[in-house]
C-alpha positions, -999 to 999 in steps of 0.1 A, spaced: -465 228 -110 -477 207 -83 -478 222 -46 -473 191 -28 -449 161 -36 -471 138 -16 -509 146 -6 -520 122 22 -558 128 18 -585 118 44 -568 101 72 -579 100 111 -547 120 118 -530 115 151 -502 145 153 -481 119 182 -483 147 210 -510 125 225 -538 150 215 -574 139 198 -571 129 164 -586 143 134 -600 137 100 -575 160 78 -551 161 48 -513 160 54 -493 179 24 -455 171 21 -429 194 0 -396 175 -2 -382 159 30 -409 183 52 -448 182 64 -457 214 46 -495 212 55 -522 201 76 -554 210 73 -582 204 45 -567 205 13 -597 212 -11 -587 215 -49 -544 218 -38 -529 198 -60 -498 169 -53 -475 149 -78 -487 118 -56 -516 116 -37 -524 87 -10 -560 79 1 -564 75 35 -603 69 40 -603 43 68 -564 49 81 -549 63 110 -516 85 98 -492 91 126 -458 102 129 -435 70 121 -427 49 152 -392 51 169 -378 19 179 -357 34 213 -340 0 219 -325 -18 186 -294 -39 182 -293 -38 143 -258 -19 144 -242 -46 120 -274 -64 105 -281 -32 85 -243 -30 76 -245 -58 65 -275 -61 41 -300 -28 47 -328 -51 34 -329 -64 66 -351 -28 76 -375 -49 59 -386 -63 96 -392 -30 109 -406 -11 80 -438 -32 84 -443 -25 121 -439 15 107 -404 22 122 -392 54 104 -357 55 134 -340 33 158 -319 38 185 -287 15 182 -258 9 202 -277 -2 236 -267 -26 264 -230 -13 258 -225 -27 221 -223 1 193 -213 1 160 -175 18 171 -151 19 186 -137 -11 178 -100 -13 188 -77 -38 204 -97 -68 219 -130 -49 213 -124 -57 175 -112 -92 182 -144 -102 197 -163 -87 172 -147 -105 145 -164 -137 146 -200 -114 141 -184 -94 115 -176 -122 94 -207 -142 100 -228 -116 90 -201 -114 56 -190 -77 66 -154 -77 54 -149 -40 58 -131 -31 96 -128 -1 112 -114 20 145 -138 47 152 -174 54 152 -170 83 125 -155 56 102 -184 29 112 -210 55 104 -194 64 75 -193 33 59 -234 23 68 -246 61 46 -224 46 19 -249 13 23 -283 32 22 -305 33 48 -343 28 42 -352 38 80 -330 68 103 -302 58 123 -293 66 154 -266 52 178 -254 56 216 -215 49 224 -214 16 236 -196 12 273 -186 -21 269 -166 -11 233 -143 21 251 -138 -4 280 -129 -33 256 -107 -10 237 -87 0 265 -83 -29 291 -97 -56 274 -118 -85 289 -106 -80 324 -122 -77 358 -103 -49 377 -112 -11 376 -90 9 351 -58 29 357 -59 67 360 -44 71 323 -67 45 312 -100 60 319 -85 90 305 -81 69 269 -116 58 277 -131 92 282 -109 102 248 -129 74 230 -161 83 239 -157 124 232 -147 112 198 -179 92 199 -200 118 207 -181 142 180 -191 119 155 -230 125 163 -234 98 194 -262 107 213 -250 96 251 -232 66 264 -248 27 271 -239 2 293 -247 -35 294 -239 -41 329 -251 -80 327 -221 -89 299 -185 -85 298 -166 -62 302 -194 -39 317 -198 -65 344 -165 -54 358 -167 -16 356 -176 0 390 -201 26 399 -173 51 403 -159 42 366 -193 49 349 -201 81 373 -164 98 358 -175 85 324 -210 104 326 -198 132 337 -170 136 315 -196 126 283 -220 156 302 -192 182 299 -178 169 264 -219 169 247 -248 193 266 -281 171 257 -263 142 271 -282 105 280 -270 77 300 -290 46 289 -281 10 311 -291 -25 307 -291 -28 344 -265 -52 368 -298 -70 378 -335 -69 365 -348 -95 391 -328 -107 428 -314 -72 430 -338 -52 409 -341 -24 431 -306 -17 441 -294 -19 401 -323 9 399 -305 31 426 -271 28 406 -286 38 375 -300 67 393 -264 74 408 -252 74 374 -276 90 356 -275 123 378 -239 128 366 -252 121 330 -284 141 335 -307 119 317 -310 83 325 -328 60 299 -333 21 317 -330 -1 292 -362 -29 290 -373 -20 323 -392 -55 339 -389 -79 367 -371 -113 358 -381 -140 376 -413 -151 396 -398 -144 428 -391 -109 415 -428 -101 406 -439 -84 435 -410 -60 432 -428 -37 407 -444 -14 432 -405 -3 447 -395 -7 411 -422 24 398 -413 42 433 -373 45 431 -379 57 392 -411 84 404 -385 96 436 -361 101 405 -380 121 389 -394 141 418 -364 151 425 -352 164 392 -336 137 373 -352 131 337 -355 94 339 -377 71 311 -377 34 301 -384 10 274 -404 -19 274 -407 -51 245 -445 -62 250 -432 -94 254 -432 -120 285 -399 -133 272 -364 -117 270 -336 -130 248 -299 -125 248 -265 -143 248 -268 -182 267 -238 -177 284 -256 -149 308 -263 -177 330 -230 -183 340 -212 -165 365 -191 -135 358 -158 -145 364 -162 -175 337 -164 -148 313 -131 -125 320 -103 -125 297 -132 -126 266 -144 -154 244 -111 -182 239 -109 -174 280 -144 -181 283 -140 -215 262 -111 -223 279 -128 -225 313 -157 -243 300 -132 -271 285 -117 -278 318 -131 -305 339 -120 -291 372 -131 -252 358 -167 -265 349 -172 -284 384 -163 -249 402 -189 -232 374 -212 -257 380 -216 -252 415 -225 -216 411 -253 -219 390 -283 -224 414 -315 -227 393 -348 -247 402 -354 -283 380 -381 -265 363 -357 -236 349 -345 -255 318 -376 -256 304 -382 -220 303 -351 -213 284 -349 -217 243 -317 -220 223 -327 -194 198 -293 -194 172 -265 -221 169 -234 -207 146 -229 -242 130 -251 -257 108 -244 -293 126 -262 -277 154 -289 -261 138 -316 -286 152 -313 -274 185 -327 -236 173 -363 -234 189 -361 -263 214 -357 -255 253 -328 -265 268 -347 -295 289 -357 -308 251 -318 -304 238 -307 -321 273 -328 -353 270 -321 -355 232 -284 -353 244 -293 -382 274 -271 -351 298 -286 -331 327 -296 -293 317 -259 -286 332 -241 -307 312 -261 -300 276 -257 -263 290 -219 -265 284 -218 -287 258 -240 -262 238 -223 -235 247 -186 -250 236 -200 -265 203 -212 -229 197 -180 -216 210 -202 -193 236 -216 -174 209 -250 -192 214 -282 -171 216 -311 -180 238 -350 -171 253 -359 -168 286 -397 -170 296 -395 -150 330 -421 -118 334 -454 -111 347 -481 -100 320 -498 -81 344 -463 -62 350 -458 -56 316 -494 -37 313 -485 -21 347 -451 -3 331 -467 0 302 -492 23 320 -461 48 331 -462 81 308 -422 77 309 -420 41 295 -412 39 256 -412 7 232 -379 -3 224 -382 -39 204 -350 -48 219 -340 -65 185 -319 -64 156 -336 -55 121 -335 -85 102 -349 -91 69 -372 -123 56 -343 -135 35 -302 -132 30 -279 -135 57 -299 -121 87 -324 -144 80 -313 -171 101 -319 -189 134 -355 -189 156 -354 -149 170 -375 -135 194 -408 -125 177 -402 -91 188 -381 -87 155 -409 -85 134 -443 -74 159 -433 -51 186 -450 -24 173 -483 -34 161 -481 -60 192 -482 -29 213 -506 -10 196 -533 -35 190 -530 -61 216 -517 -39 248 -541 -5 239 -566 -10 213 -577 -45 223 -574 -43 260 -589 -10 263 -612 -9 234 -599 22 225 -599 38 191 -603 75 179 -611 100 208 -609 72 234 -574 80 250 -554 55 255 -546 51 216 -532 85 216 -515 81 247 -503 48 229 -485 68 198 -473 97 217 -447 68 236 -434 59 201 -433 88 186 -428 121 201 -419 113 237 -384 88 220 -379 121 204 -378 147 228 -357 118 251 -328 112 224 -330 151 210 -345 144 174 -352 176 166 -379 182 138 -394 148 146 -417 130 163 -446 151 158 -476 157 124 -468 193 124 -457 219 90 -419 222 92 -411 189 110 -397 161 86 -420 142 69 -414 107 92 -448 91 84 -472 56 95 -504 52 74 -517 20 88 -555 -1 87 -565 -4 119 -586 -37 114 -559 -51 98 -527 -40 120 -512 -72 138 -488 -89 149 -483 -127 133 -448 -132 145 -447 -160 176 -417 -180 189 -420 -210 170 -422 -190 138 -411 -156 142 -399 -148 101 -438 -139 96 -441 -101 83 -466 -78 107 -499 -70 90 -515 -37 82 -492 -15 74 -502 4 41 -483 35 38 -448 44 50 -429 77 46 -394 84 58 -379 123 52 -403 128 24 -401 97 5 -421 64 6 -404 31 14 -438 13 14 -468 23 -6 -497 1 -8 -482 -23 16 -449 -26 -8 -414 -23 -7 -407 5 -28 -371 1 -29 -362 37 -22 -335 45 9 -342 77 19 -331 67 62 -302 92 76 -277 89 100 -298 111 132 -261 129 149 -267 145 181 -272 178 178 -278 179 140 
């Protein structure tokens, strides 16, 4: 009988605490790393040879969105798998998987059956429930989404709740956390997070604190550029009643923002000084993408989506809108209508808004509506508005992460659509190669590499509370990355983003391999990651 299921033989071993790596054998017995060392004549069921490979633990994606792309086809892991993602964190920027309850599940219903998920659901037991029964190829993990308990109990609208209403919220998110939710998210840029008030999400915290010990408060801030520092401070404010604040793609949108980063660094350092375990996450990216309609003012969006479409129908309702957008001429180029819902529309996917405008013989403001009613607001977009130089600067912070910011989506079937971000598919061998290997010239011994892998690996771990992960060491889950390291890239870019990353040869998830000599193996051996178990 065979001592070892799996025998990964010969690798330049990095063990993801950031120490120097090492040329050893990896030995894996079931779902654990059983032994690390030199192997000699110990024999394996399987052995992998991993002359000219670095093996690491496998890469945690701290800031994913793929809550109902994997429900609805798990193939769409595919994305991630070949970056070497063995876990994601889900339900950021105050969107999670459940609850979905009163107008929180009408707005999602439009998603839901895009996406051809015709199962529906109340909590986020049931929701978990029903994505083990899919198969997972890659761990889950999932934060209670703010913007669904808020949804759930007062709807889309802009006034702080009653007593007994942040009571029901509070109720929605202990059930949350029950059902293995690792802390609570907010998405203070979207409705209805927009209209929640410091004091709101300060009761929340601490409630969530008192209701789940190793408790984390992770924000998509109110502002990443004109009042960057100030939305810092909040976070800070909230995440001292939490205990654990996680800022959510940490950057500085906008040129006139730029020169922020130096306060930006500071407030977060003071945070820490002073006690407070803060950390961040960062897509190596210049670009950010999320819903078009973020560019109009708050108030347009109260009352939820029909409300929203409404106000954008009106003549007199769009002139007051209208007013209150103040962007430079050269704005509209910068931005990219990255998914249209009808297939009429579909020609606008990849073009900036200037292009669509002058196709449409309307100013930006004009096509701007117009887009956003033919897509009935649910239009997705790209925003070209960060520093490179700020992005290495965060990057260079021992308490900033990767988080890819994206869905998992797959290279065909129904999450295969539109012109995403390229971060879907190269975050993390963009990060690895281009912003520490190639930049630095590191490789084995150098520093910077292992600095690089500890931020994806065990540092996401010990923030979210994975315990038995994160780390190449006997007893710890066998989570494992195998990659070439003249081969790893990223090929992904805006105009075609559906390209697969490059270099990944072996990948291991609780024991099993999902990808073994750069294939698909078909096996689903992912977990749901509950806090606390």
């Amino acid at each position: 009988m065979s001592e070892f299921d799996i025998l990964i033989l010969d690798g330049t071993v990095f063990d993801g605490g950031g120490g120097p790596p090492a040329e050893m054998d990896v030995g894996l017995s079931g779902d654990r790393i059983t032994f690390i060392g030199k192997a000699g004549a110990r024999s394996a069921a399987a052995t992998l040879d991993a002359r000219g490979l670095f093996v690491s633990p496998g890469f945690m994606d701290v800031h994913s969105h793929s809550d109902f792309t994997l429900l609805a086809d798990p193939m769409a892991a595919e994305g991630k798998l070949f970056q070497g993602v063995t876990a994601e964190v889900n339900g950021n920027c105050g969107l999670s998987g459940g609850p979905l309850l009163g107008e929180a599940a009408g707005q999602r219903e439009s998603d839901l059956s895009e996406l051809g998920i015709s199962e529906r659901w109340q909590g986020l037991d049931e929701y978990l429930r029903l994505l083990e029964g899919r198969g997972l190829f890659m761990n889950f993990a999932t934060l209670c989404g703010h913007g669904n308990i808020r949804a759930s109990v007062l709807g889309y609208a802009d006034r702080a709740p009653k007593d007994f209403e942040l009571a029901r919220m509070a109720e929605l998110l202990s059930k949350s956390l029950d059902a293995g939710a690792l802390g609570l998210s907010t998405g203070l840029i979207y409705p209805p997070g927009t209209y929640s008030r410091t004091e709101e999400l300060v009761e929340l915290a601490e409630r969530g604190r008192k209701a789940s010990g190793n408790f984390i408060y992770a924000t998509h801030m109110r502002s990443e550029g004109d009042a960057l520092i100030e939305s810092i401070r909040e976070a800070v404010t909230i995440g001292s009643a939490a205990g654990r604040l996680q800022i959510s793609h940490i950057k500085t949108a906008g040129r006139n923002n730029w020169g922020k980063i130096g306060d930006a660094i500071r407030t977060v350092e003071e945070a820490r000084a002073s006690g407070l375990r803060v950390s961040a996450d960062r897509y190596p990216y210049t670009a950010a993408s999320t819903d078009l309609d973020t560019v109009l003012p708050a108030w347009a969006w109260e009352g939820g989506a029909r409300a929203e479409l409404a106000r954008l129908i009106d003549p007199e309702t769009r002139k007051k809108i209208s007013g209150e957008i103040k962007k430079d001429p050269g704005y509209w180029s910068s931005v990219y209508v990255s998914s249209m819902p009808s297939e009429a529309d579909r020609w606008m996917e990849g073009k900036s808004l200037e292009a669509i405008a002058r196709e449409l013989g309307k100013p930006p403001l004009d096509a701007l509506f117009d887009i956003l009613i033919r897509g009935e607001v649910r239009v997705s977009a790209i925003f070209h508005s960060m520093s490179e130089e700020n992005l290495r600067r965060f990057y260079r912070q021992p308490w900033v992460m990767v988080g890819s910011d994206s869905s998992a989506r797959s290279f065909g079937g129904v999450t295969a659509a539109g012109v995403p971000h390229p971060r879907t598919f190269g975050t993390f061998p963009r990060f690895l190669k281009r912003y520490t290997m190639e930049e630095s010239g590191a490789g084995p011994g150098a520093g910077p590499l292992e600095e690089a892998i500890r931020k994806i690996t065990s540092l996401p771990a010990e923030t979210f509370g994975f315990s038995g992960r994160g780390l190449l060491k006997e007893g710890f889950f066998a989570d494992i990355a195998v990659f070439d390291p003249a081969r790893l890239a990223d090929i992904a870019t805006f105009e075609e983003p559906f390209r697969r990353a490059e270099g990944m040869v072996h990948l291991i998830v609780n024991g099993e391999a999902v990808i073994a000599d750069g294939k698909l193996t078909g096996r689903r051996p992912g977990r749901v990651l509950r806090k606390g178990k």
